[in-house]
PLY file of the C-alpha trace (Angstrom):
ply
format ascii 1.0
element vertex 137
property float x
property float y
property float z
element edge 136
property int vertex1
property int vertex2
end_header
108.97 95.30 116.88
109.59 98.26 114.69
109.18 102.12 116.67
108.61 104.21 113.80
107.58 108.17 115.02
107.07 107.49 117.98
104.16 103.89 117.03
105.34 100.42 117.78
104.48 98.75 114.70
102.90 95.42 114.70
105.28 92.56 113.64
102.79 90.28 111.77
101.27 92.55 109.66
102.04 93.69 105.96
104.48 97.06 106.26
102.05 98.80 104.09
98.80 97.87 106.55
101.44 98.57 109.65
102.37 102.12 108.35
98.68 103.09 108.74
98.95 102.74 112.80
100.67 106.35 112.63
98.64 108.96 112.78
98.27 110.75 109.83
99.36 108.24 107.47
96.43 106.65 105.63
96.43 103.89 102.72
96.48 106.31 100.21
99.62 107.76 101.04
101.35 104.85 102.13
101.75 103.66 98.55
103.54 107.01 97.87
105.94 106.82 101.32
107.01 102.98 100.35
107.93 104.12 96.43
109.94 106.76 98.20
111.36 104.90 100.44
112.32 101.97 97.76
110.01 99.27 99.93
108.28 96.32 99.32
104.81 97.18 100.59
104.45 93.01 100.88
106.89 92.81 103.04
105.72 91.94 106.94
107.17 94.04 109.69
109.48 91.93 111.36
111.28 91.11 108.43
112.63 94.66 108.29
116.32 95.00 108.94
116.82 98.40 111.03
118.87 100.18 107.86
115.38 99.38 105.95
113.33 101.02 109.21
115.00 103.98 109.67
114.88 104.99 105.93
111.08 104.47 106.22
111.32 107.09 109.34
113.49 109.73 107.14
110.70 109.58 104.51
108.44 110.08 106.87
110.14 113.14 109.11
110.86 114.38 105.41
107.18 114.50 103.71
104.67 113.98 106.62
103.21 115.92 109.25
102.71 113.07 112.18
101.60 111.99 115.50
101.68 115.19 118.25
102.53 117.85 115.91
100.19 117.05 113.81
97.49 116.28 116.57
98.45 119.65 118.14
98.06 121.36 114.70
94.26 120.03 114.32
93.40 120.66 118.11
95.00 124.13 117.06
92.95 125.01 114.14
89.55 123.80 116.27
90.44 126.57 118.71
91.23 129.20 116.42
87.90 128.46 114.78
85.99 128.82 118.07
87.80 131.74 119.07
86.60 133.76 115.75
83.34 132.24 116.96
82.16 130.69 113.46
79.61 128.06 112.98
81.96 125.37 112.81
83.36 126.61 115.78
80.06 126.57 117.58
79.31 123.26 116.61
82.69 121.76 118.14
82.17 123.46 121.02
78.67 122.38 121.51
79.91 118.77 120.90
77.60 118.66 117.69
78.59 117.33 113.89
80.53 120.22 112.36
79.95 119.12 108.59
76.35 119.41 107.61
74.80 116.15 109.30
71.08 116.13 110.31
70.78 116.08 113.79
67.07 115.86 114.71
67.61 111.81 113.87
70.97 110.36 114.27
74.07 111.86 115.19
73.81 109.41 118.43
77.37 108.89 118.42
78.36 112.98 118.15
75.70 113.97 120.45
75.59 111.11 122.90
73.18 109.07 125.00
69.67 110.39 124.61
68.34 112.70 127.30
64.11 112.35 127.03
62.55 115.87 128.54
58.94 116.25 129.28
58.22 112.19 129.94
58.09 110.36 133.26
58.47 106.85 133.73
54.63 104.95 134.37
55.62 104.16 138.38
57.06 107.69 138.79
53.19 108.66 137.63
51.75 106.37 140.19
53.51 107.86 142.75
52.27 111.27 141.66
48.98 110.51 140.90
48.46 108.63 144.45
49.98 112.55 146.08
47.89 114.29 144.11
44.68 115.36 145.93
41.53 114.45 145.25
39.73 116.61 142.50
36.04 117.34 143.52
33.63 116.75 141.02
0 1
1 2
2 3
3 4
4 5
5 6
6 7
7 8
8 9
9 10
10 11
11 12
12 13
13 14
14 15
15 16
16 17
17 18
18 19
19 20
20 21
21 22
22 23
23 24
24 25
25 26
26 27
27 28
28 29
29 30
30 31
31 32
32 33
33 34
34 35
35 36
36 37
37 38
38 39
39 40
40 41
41 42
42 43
43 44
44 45
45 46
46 47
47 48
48 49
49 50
50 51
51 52
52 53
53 54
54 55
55 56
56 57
57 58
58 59
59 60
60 61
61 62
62 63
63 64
64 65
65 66
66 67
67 68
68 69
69 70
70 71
71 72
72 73
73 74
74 75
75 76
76 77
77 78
78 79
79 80
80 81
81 82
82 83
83 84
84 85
85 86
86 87
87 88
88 89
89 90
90 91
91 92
92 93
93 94
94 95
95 96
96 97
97 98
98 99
99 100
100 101
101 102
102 103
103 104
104 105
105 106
106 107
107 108
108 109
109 110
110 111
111 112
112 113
113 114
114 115
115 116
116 117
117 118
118 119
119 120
120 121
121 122
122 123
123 124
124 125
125 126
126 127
127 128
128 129
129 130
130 131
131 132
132 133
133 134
134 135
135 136
């Protein structure tokens, strides 16, 4: 199994799907990375001799931001924009979509299960209408 930054690459796949299992390498610049690098992107993972690996990891350390620093960095810039206290800001701290969603529908997975306010369920109203007193007509 290939470690490259830090990821344990998965043997069967194709090195240019594997390479995407870093974070903050995508498929668009993987193309770029294996030119660089003078790969194959056809080629599966555990066909890669170690001379081939680390040469993929220099590219990498050379051109790409990856993994914790680059997780750090984000995490980073999401502070400093609730710290100015800008919208954006606001809306990651309040857990909400940051980039111009609509919110009254949707957004389940940003904002989470739903929470119903003002509604009781039907034997929760029994109960309360059999402690109620009696109204006199």
């Amino acid at each position: 199994m290939a470690r490259i930054a830090g990821v344990d690459l998965p043997n069967e796949k194709r090195l240019d799907i594997a390479l995407t299992y870093i974070y903050g390498i995508g498929r668009s610049n993987v193309g770029g990375l294996l030119h660089e690098a003078d790969m194959p992107g056809e080629r599966r993972v555990n066909t890669l001799t170690d001379e081939e690996v680390n040469r993929i990891a220099k590219v990498i350390e050379k051109r790409f931001v990856v993994e914790g620093d680059l997780r750090r960095q984000v995490q980073d810039n999401i502070k400093r924009l609730r710290d100015i206290g800008s919208y954006r800001g606001m809306r990651h701290a309040r857990n909400l979509p940051s980039r111009g969603q609509r919110t009254r529908s949707n957004a389940r997975t940003r904002r989470g299960k739903r929470v119903t306010i003002g509604a009781i369920k039907k034997d929760e109203r029994a109960k309360v209408a059999a402690t109620a007193p009696a109204e006199k007509k």
